[in-house]
N, C-alpha and C positions, 0 to 999 in steps of 0.2 A: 764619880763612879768609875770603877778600873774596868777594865775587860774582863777580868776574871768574877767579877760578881756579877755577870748578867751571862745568860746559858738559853741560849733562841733555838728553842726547835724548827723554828719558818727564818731563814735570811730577812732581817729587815729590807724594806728599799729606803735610800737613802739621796739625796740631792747632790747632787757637787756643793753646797752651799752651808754645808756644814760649819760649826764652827772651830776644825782643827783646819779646814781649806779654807776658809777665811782669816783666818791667824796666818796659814802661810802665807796667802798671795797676801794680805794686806803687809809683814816682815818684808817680802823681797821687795815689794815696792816702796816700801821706807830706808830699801839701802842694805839692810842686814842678807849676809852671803844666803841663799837658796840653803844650803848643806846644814845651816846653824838652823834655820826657821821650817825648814823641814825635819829636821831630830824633835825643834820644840813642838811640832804639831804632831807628829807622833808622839808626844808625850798626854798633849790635849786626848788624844782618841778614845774612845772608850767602847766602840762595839768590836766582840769575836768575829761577825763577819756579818757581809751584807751583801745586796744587790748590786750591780755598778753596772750601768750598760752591755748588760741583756750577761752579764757574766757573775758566779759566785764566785767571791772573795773569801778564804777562809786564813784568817791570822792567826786566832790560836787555834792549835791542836792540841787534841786530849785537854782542852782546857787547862795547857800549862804550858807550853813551848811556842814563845810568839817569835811569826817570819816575819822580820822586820821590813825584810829587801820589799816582802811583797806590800807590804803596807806603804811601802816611799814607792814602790811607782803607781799605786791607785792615786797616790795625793800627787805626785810628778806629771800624772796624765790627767789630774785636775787646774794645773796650772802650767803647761805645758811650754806656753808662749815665756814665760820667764824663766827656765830651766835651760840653759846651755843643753843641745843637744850631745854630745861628744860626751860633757860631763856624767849625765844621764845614763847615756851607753855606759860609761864605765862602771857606775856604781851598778846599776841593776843586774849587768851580765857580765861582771868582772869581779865583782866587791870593793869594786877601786873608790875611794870616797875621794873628793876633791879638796877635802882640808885633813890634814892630819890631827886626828885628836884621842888624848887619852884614854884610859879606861874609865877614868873619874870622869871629865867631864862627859864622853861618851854616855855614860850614867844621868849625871846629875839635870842634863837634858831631854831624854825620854822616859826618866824616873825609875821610882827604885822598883818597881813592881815589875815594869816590862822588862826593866834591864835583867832581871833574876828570871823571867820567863824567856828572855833572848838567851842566857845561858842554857837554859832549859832547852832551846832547837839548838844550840851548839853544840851542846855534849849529845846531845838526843839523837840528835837528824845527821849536822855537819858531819861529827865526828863516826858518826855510826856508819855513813856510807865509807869515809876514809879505810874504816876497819874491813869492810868487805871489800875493795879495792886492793889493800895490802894484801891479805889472804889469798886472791886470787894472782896478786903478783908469784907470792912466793910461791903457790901451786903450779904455775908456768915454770918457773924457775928449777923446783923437783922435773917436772917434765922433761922440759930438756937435758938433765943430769941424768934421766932413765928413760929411754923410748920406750919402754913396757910399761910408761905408768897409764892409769887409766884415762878414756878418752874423752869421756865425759863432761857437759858444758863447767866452764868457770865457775861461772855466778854460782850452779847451782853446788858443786864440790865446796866452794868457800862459804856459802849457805848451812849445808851439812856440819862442817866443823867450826864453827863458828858456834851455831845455834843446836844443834845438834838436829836436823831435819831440812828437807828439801825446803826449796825456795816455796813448792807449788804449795807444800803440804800447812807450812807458818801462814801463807797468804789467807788458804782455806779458813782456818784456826783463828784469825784473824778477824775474817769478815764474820765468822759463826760469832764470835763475841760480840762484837761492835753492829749486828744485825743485819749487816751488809748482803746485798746479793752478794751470785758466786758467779762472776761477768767473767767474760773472757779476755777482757782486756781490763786499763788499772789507769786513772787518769793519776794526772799532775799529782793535787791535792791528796790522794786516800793514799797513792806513792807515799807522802811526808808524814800521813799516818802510820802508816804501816813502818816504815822505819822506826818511827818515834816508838813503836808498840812493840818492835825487835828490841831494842833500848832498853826497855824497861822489862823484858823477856829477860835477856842476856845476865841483869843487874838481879833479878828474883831469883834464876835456877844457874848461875856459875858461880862457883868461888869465886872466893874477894880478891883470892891472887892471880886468878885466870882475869878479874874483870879487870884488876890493875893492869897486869900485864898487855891486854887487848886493847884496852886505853892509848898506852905509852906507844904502842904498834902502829894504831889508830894518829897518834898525835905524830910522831915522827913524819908520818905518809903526807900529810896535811902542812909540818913544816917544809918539807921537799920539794912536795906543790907550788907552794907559797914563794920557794927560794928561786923553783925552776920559770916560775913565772915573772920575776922581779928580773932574773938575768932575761932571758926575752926583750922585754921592758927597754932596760937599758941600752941592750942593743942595738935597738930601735932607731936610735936616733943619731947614730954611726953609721949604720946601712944607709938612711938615707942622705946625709951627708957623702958620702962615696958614688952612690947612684947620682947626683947633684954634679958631683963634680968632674963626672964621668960625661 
């Protein structure tokens, strides 16, 4: 059974002892790297989300965008003792994985269903925040090219044109559909909803050539990231070599 065919209105509870964390721990301790038998047991997985030590876990959103990262560190803090800690820090709050692997096998190992819902938080979630990030760059950037432009928060100016309304007003809009209260604050999780639900806002009421073009704005931001993060990286290990020798 995939994840997408099964829709729980109560969070099941679930044991550590399932049989995608016992596939793992039982792979790393036959020797196969953590990185490979953790993809393979997120391929094993089959619930949208669940209980896990007194905390809800939710993987897919809108029942079609699955957070992979969050699912490898529910199974990472199931077998933690065999998990390089460093290694761990990097994937889960870096995206750094510690084998490089394709996009096929990347696939071929947590299958074809999540992989096409892992695209689905890429383009949904990743890239959507990317897009309002850019936005708000370039609206700093008019600013300081005119001290008269308006003063107005970021988020909420790149919100407007973006989507064509405030950040408050989508949020509202948001929750009224999906039934949510109307809180005064936004956890983690309904955060990646709501994106995902801008997403698929953006793709219903823009043109095809404003959504292409917001894309390419979106993806550029995200390669920049990506590049500005790797130079870091690398220097990394220069700086301390110098401080060493110092």
């Amino acid at each position: 059974m995939t994840m997408t065919a099964q829709r729980k209105t109560h969070s099941p509870k679930l044991t550590e002892e399932c049989p995608a964390v016992e596939h793992l721990r039982e792979a790393i301790v036959s020797g196969k790297h953590w990185y490979l038998a953790l993809l393979e047991s997120i391929g094993l997985w089959t619930l949208p989300e669940e209980e896990y030590k007194g905390r809800t876990y939710r993987y897919l959103i809108a029942n079609e965008a699955f957070d992979w990262l969050l699912l490898a560190e529910r199974l990472c803090d199931a077998v933690s003792a065999f998990v390089p800690e460093q290694e761990k820090i990097d994937l889960l709050f870096f995206g750094k994985a510690p084998l490089e692997l394709s996009d096929r096998e990347f696939k071929q190992l947590i299958g074809c269903a999540k992989y096409r819902a892992f695209l689905n938080y890429w383009y949904g979630i990743a890239v959507e925040e990317a897009l309002v990030l850019a936005v708000e760059k370039e609206i700093e950037k008019e600013r300081r090219a005119c001290p008269y432009a308006s003063s107005n928060d970021l988020s909420d100016l790149a919100y407007q044109r973006i989507y064509g309304a405030s950040q408050e007003e989508l949020l509202r809009r948001f929750r009224t559909e999906e039934g949510l209260p109307q809180l005064s604050r936004i956890e983690l999780s309904e955060l990646k909803a709501f994106t995902y639900w801008l997403f698929k806002h953006r793709l219903n009421y823009c043109d095809k050539a404003r959504v292409a073009s917001d894309t390419r704005k979106a993806l550029i931001e995200l390669a920049q990231h990506f590049a500005a993060k790797r130079a870091r990286e690398e220097s990394r290990p220069e700086k301390e070599c110098q401080v060493a020798s110092s």
